[in-house]
N, C-alpha and C positions, 0 to 999 in steps of 0.2 A: 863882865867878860865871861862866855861860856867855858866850861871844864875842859880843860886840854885833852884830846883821846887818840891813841895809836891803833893804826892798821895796817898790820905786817904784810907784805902783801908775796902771797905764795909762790908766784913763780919763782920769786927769787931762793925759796927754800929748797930741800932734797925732796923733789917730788919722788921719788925710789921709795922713800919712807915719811908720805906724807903724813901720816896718822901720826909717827912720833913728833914730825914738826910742828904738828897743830897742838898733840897734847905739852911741847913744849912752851909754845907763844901763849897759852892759855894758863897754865903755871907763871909765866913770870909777867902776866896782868896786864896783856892788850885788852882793848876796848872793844875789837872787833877783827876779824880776816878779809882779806880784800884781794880780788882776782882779777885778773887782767886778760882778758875776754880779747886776743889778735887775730883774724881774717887770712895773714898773709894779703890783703890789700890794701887800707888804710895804712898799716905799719905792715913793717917785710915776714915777721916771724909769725907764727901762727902757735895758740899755747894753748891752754885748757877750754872748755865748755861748761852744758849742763850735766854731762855728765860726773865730772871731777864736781863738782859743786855739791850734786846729785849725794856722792859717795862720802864727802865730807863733812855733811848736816848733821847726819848722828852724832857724830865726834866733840862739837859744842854745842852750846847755845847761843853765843856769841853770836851777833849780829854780822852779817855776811854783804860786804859793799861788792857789786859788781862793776869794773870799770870796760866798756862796750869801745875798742878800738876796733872797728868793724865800717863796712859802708852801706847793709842792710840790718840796721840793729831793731827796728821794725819784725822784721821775721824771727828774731832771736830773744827777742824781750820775754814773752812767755814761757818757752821752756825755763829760761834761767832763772825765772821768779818760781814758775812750780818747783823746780830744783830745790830752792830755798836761800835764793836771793833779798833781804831787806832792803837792799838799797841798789839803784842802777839812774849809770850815769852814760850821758852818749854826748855824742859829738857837735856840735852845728856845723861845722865845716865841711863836712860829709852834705850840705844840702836838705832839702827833704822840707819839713812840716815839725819843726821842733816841739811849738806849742802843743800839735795832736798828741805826737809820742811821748812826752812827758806827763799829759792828763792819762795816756794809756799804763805807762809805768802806774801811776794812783790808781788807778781803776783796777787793775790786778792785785794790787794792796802793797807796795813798794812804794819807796820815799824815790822820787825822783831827784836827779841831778844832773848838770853842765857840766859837761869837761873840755878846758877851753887848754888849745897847744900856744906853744912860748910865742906867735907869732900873731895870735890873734888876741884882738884887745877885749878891753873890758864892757863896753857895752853892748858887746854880742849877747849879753844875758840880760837885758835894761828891759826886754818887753815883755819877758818869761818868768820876772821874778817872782808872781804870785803861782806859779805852777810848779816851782818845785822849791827843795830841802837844801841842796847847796850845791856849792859850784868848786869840783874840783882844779886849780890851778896846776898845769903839767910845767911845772920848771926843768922840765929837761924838756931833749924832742921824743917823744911817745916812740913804743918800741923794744927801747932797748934796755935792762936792770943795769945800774953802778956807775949812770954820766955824772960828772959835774954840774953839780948846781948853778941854774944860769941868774946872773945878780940880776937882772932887768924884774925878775919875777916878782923882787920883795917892792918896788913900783906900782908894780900891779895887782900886788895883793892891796896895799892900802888905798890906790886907786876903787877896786872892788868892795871893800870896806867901805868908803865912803858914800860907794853908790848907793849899795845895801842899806846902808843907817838913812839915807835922805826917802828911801823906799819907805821905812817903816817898818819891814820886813826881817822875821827870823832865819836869815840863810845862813845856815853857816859855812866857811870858806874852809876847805882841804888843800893838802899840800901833795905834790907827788912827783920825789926828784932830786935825788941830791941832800936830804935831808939829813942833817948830823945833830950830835950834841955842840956842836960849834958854832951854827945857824938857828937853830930852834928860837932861841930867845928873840932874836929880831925877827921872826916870822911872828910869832906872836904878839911881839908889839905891834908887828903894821896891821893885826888884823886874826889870824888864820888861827881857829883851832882842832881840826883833824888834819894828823899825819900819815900818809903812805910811805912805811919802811920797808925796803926790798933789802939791796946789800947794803944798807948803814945797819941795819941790824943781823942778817943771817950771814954776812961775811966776818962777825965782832963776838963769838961764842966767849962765854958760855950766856943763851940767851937773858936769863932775869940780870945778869951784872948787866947787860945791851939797856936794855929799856929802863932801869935803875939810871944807869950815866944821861938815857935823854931827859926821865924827870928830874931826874936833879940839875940837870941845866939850866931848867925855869926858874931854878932859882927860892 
């Protein structure tokens, strides 16, 4: 089973005082920061870029997930990787040429990924599996920080799991949505081991006691 690993994911922090946020989540030993990338057309809100990316690189070295809720993530994929993106995930449901933009994601030197909404099933990612890194699962509906975890999701993680292991394939499956220290343990039994933390962590201060209660959940 791969190493468990957390990704606080920034919009849900004090972007007013991003820099203290960051040097916080990085003290109490996330794995990585993760940014949720909105259009205002796929999803209604519209939140950070390359820029915010851009001005937060220095601050770690932590590995930097970009999540692409957008409808031309094609046009957007570069800048966010020159920013200092490792890892970008997009949509298929937006349409398009999934296979291209994810060999384009590797080609610019980022770990491609699938992010698939509560609605769409699992082997929307069955023909892509050898072009990318992993497949983000949105257990809530993309958008908005602090929904409720939707239960169908932990179905579909071991659904995804199962496809994954018949593949042969090292993907590893992300979470993002709802995520508690009360849940954890059964996502990781059906399968998943990267977390996206919004408010189950920056709404539960002081942050290192946050992310202490989620690994100690595992057990």
């Amino acid at each position: 089973m791969p190493s468990v690993r957390f990704f606080p994911s920034m919009i849900a922090s004090d972007l007013a005082h991003l820099s203290d946020e960051i040097a916080g989540v990085v003290a109490a030993g996330v794995d990585g920061l993760h940014f949720d990338i909105m259009d205002g057309n796929f999803v209604p809100d519209i939140t950070v870029g390359a820029l915010v990316i851009r001005s937060a690189r220095p601050m770690t070295t932590l590995p930097f997930d970009a999540h692409l809720m957008v409808t031309q993530p094609d046009v957007l994929i570069p800048g966010i990787i020159q920013a200092g993106a490792n890892r970008v995930s997009v949509h298929p449901e937006i349409g398009g040429h999934l296979q291209r933009t994810l060999t384009h994601i590797r080609d610019l030197g980022a770990q491609p990924g699938v992010a698939i909404n509560p609605a769409t099933p699992p082997d929307a990612i069955e023909w892509v599996l050898d072009d990318m890194e992993y497949v983000l699962v949105m257990s809530v509906n993309p958008g908005f920080s602090g929904q409720e975890f939707i239960p169908a999701s932990i179905r579909k993680i071991e659904a995804l799991s199962k496809l994954i292991a018949r593949s042969g394939r090292d993907v590893r499956i992300m979470v993002d949505g709802g995520v508690s220290p009360e849940n954890i343990k059964t996502l990781v039994d059906a399968g998943a081991s990267d977390f996206v933390t919004g408010a189950g962590l920056f709404a539960h201060r002081p942050l290192d006691a946050r992310v202490r209660q989620y690994r100690q959940a595992l057990g």
